[in-house]
N, C-alpha and C positions, 0 to 999 in steps of 0.2 A: 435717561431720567431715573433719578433713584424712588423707588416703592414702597419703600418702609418709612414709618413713623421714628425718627429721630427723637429721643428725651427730649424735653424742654424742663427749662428752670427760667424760675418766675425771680425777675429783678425789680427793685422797687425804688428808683433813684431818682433824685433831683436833680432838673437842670435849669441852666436861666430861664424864663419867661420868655426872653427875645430869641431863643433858641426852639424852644416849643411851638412857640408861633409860627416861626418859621417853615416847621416841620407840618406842620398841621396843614400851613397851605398848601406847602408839596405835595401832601397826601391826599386833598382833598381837589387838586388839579392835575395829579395826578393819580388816573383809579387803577393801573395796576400796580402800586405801589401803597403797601400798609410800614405802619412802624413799625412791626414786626419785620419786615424785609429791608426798610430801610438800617434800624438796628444791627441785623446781622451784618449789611453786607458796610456799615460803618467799622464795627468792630471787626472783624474779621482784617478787612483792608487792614488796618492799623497794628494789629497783631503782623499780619506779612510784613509791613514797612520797617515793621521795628525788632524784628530779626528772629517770629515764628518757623520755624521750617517745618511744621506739620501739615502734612499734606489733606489731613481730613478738612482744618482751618483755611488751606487754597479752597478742597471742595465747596468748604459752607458760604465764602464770596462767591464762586464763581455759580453756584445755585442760585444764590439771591441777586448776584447780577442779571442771571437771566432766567431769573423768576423759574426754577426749577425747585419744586418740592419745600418750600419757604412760608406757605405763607398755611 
């Protein structure tokens, strides 16, 4: 489990409505999971799939996959 306090940078973006909503119920059905974790480990994922090979960017999904140091 990592111990330190990782930067954060504040994003400020819009997405559909029927996506937000979405999200909102996931979060809200499920409590170990905030936007903030869902976010990373979206992006993150998508980053890997589409041809990241930075291993810090593996780290920062597989923390938020299992709710390590995330939220």
């Amino acid at each position: 489990m990592t111990t330190t306090m990782e930067p954060r940078i504040s994003l400020n973006v819009e997405i559909p409505e029927e996506l937000h909503e979405s999200l909102q119920s996931y979060v809200e059905s499920h409590q170990s999971w905030s936007q903030h974790r869902v976010f990373c480990a979206a992006l993150s994922l998508f980053l890997m799939q589409n041809g990241t090979s930075d291993r810090r960017i593996n780290r920062l999904y597989l923390d938020s996959l299992f709710d390590y140091s995330v939220v």
